[in-house]
C-alpha positions in Angstrom: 0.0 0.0 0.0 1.1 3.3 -1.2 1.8 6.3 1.2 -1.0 8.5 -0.4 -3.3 5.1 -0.5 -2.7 4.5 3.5 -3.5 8.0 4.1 -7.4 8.0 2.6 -7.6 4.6 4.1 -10.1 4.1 7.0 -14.0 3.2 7.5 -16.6 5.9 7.4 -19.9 5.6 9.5 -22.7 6.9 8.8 -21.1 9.6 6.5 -18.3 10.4 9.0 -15.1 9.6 7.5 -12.8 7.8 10.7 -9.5 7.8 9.4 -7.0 4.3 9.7 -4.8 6.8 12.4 -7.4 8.0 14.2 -9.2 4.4 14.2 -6.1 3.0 16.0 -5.4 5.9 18.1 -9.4 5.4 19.4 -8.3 1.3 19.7 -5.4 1.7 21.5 -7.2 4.3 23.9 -9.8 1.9 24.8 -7.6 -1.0 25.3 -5.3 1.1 27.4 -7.9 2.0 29.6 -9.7 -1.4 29.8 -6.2 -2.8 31.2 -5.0 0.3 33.4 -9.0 -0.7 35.4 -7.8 -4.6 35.1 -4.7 -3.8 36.8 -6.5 -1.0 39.0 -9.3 -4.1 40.6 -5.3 -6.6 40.8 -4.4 -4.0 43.1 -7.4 -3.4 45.2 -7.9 -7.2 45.5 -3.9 -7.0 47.2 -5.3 -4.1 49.0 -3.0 -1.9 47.9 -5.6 0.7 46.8 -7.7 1.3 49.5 -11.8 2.9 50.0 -14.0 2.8 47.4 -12.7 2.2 44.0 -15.2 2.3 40.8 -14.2 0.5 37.7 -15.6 1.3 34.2 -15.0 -2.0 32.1 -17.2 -1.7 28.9 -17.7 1.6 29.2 -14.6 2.8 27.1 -16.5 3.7 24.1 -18.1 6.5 26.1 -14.5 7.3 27.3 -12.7 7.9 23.9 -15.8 8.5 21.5 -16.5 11.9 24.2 -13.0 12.9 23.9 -12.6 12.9 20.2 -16.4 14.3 19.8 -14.9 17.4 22.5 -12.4 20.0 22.1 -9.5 20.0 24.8 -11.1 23.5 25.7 -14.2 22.2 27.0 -15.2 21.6 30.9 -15.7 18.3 31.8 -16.8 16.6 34.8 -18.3 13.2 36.3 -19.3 10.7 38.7 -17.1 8.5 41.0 -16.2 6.2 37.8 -14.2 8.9 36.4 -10.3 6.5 35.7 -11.5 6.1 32.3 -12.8 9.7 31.6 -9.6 11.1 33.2 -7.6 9.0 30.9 -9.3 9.6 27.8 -8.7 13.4 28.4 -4.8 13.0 28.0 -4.0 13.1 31.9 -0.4 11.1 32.9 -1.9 7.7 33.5 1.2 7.1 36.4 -0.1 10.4 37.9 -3.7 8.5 38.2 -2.4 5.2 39.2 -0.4 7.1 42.1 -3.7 8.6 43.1 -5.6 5.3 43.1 -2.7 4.2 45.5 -2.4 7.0 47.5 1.0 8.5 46.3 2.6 11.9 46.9 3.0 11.9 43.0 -1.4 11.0 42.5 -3.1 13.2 40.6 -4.6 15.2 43.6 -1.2 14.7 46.0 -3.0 10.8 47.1 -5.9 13.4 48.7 -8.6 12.3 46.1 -8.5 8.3 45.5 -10.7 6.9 43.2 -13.5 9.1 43.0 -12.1 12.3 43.3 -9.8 12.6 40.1 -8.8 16.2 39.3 -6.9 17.6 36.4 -7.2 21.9 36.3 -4.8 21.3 33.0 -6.9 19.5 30.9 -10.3 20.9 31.9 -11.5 18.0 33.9 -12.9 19.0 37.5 -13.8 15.9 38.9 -14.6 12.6 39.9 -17.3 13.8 42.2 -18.5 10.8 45.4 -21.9 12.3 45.8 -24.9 11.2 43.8 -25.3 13.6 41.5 -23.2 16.0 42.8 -21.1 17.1 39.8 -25.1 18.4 37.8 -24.8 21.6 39.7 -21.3 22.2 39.7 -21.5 21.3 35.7 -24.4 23.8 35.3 -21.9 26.7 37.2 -19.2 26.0 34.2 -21.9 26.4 31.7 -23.0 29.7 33.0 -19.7 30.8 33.3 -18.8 30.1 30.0 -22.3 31.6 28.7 -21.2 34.7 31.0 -17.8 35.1 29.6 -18.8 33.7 25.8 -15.5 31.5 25.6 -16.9 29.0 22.9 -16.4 26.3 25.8 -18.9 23.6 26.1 -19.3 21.8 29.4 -20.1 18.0 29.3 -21.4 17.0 32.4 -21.8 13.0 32.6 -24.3 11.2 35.2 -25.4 7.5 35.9 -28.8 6.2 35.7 -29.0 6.2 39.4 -27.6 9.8 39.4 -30.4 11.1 37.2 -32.9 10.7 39.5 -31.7 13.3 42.3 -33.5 16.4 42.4 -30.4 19.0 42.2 -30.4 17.5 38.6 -34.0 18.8 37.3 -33.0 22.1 38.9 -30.2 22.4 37.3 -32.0 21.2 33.6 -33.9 24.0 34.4 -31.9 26.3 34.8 -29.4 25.3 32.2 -32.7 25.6 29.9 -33.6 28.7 30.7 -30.3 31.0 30.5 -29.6 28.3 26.9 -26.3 27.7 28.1 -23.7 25.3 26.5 -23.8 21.8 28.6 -24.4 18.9 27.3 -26.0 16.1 30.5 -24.8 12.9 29.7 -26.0 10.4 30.9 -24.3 7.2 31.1 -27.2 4.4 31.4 -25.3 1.0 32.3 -28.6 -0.3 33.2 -28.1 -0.4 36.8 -28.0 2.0 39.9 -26.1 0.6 42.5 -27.6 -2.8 42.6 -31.0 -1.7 41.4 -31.8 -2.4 37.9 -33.2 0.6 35.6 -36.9 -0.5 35.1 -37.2 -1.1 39.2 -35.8 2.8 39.8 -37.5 4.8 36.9 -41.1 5.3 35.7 -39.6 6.6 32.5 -36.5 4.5 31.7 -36.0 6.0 28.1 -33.7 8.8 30.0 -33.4 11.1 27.1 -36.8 11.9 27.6 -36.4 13.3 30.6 -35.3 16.7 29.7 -38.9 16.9 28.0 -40.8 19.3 31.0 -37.5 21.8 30.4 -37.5 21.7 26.7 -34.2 19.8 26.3 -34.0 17.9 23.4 -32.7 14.6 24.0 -30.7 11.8 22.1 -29.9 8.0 22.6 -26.4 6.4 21.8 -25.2 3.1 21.2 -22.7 3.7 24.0 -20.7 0.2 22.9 -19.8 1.5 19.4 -17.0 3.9 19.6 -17.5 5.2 15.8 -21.2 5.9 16.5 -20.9 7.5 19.9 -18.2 10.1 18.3 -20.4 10.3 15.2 -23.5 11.3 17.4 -21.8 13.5 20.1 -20.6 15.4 17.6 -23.5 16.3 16.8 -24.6 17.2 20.4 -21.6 19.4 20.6 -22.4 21.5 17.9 -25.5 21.9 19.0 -24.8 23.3 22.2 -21.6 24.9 21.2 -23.4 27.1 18.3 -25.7 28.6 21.5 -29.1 26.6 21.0 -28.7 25.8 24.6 -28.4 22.2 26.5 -28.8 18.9 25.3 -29.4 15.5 27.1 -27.8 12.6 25.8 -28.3 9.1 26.9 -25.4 6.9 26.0 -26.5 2.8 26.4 -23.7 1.2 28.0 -22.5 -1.9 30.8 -20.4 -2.2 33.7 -18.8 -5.8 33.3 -17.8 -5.4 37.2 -19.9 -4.3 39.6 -21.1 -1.0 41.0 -17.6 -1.1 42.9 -15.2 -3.6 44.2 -17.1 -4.2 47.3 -19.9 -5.2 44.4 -20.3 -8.8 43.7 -23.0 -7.7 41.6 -25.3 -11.0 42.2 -28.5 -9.2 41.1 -27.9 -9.7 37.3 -26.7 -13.5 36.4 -23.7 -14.2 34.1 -25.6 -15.1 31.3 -26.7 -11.3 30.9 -22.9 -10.0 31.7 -21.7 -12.7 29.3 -24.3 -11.5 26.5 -23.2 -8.0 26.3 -19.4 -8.6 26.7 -19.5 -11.3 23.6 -21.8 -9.3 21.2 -21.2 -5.7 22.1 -17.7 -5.2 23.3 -16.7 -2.1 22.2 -12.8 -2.9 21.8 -13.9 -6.6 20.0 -16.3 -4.6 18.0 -13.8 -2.2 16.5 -11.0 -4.4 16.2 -13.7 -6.6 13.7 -14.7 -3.2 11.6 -11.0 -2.4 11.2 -9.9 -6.2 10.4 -12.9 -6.3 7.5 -11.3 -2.9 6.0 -7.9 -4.4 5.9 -7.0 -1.4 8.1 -5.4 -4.1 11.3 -4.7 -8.2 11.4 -5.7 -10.3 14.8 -2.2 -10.6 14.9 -1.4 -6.8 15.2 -3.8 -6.5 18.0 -2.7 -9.0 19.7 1.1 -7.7 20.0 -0.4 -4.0 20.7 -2.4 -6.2 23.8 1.0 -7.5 24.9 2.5 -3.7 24.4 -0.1 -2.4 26.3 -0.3 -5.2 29.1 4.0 -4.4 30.0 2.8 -0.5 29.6 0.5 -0.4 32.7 2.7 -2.9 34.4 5.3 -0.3 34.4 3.0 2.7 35.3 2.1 0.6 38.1 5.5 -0.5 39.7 6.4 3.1 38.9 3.5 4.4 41.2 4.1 2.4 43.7 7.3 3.4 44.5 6.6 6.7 44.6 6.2 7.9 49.1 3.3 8.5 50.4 2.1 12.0 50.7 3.9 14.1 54.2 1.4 14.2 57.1 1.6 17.8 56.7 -0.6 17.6 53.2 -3.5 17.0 55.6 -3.1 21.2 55.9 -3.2 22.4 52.1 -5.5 23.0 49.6 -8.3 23.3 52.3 -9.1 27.3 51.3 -8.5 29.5 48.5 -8.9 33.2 48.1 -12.3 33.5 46.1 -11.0 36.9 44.5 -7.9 35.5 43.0 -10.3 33.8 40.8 -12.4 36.9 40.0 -13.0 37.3 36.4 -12.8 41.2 35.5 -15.3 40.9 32.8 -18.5 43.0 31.9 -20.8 40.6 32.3 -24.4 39.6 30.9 -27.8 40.4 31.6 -30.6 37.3 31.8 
């Protein structure tokens, strides 16, 4: 294959041309992340990572198809299963794993863990523990962005458990009102906690529920990596040309449970087994790039390997980093509010 020839090669979806670099670059994202939470759940079971620790195996279409639908400008910000969105954004993967572990060198100084992933650098404020928390902190970056008319679009991701607190409506409605640029995503892995979707909501087609507020709403195949980008896109134009939010539902699994402390014995293996052998987003690309001649079996298995001695590394390397000085405990408690004061004019609602 010529130079010019492997240039124009790649697959296009639904008239979105995916190019064979990008394809890969999306492949190896997913994979990398799928294997930095294997190692992640090796480490809690040798309790070297310690409290709560939420995994998002099967969810790393949602991961990679969001970052490559967003801009690197944009605000983003999520629940406690936030290794895989944190990674996706471009964030040093041994500065996560420290922070899973507790180390000086984590992410947040080891002050964070697991659900409290923070990167100022790359846009990403949080990894947030409470249910629903991050809805009203998302709906602040999306006025302040409106208020300052930066062109930033802040994604703000939920659970299907998480979309049934109140502080979310509020903020739909609010969001709604002043038109500002956030996109609520909704991540619906089909359970909240160990409660199943159609036990916890009335209305389980979630991207309906943005109706009352008028927020249109879109579902996602949230296992297909090329679809998810394809359709986000979308969603980010939307909001990003000033039409105001959007809600998106994105149709996903957990292969683990709700945490590690979850032996998630409310759904049987038949049903775990069903989604990891037909819609496995990483099996799923690797067969759409193997039918275009783009990638062998072979290829992906050495890049498997590659990856496998990658996050071995990142993890002996975070591990032998100290933990933080007792004196940490004292820092990053306050700031000064007008330090952060923006000297703009304003808007009026």
């Amino acid at each position: 294959m010529s130079a010019k020839q492997k240039s124009e090669a790649g697959i296009t979806h639904d008239g979105l041309f995916f190019s064979q670099e990008s394809l890969h670059e999306m492949h190896d994202k997913m994979l990398f992340i799928r294997r930095f939470e294997e190692k992640a759940g090796q480490l809690y079971g040798l309790k070297k990572i310690g409290g709560f620790c939420h995994l998002c195996n099967g969810q790393e279409a949602v991961c990679v198809g969001l970052e490559h639908a967003s801009e690197s400008k944009d605000y983003m910000m999520t629940s406690y299963r936030d290794h895989g969105h944190i990674l996706a954004r471009g964030s040093d993967p041994t500065a996560v794993m420290a922070e899973l572990l507790g180390r000086a060198g984590g992410i947040v100084k080891g002050k964070g863990g697991s659900m409290h992933m923070f990167d100022i650098d790359k846009n990403f404020a949080g990894g947030n523990g409470i249910v629903g928390e991050q809805v009203p902190i998302g709906l602040g970056f999306g006025f302040s962005s409106w208020y300052k008319d930066d062109g930033r679009v802040t994604i703000c991701i939920m659970g299907d458990g998480g979309i049934n607190q109140g502080a979310v409506y509020e903020s739909f409605n609010m969001a709604a009102l002043w038109k500002l640029p956030i996109i609520f995503l909704v991540e619906n892995n089909q359970y909240a906690m160990g409660t199943s979707l159609e036990r916890a909501s009335a209305e389980t087609q979630l991207f309906k529920r943005g109706i009352s507020f008028k927020i249109p709403g879109m579902k996602i195949d949230g296992m297909d990596v090329l679809e998810f980008e394809k359709k986000m896109g979308e969603a980010m134009e939307h909001a990003r040309s000033g039409k105001g939010p959007m809600l998106v539902e994105a149709m996903t699994y957990r292969y683990r449970g709700q945490s590690m402390s979850d032996p998630a014995t409310y759904r049987t293996r038949a049903e775990v087994d069903e989604w990891r052998s037909g819609r496995d987003p990483i099996a799923r690309l690797q067969a759409q790039m193997i039918k275009a001649g783009l990638a062998s079996e072979e290829h992906f298995k050495q890049k498997d390997k590659d990856i496998k001695k990658e996050v071995a590394a990142i993890a002996k390397a975070a591990e032998a980093q100290p933990e933080p000085d007792a004196a940490e405990l004292w820092t990053d408690i306050y700031t000064d509010p007008l330090e952060h004061a923006y000297p703009y004019p304003g808007k009026v609602a």
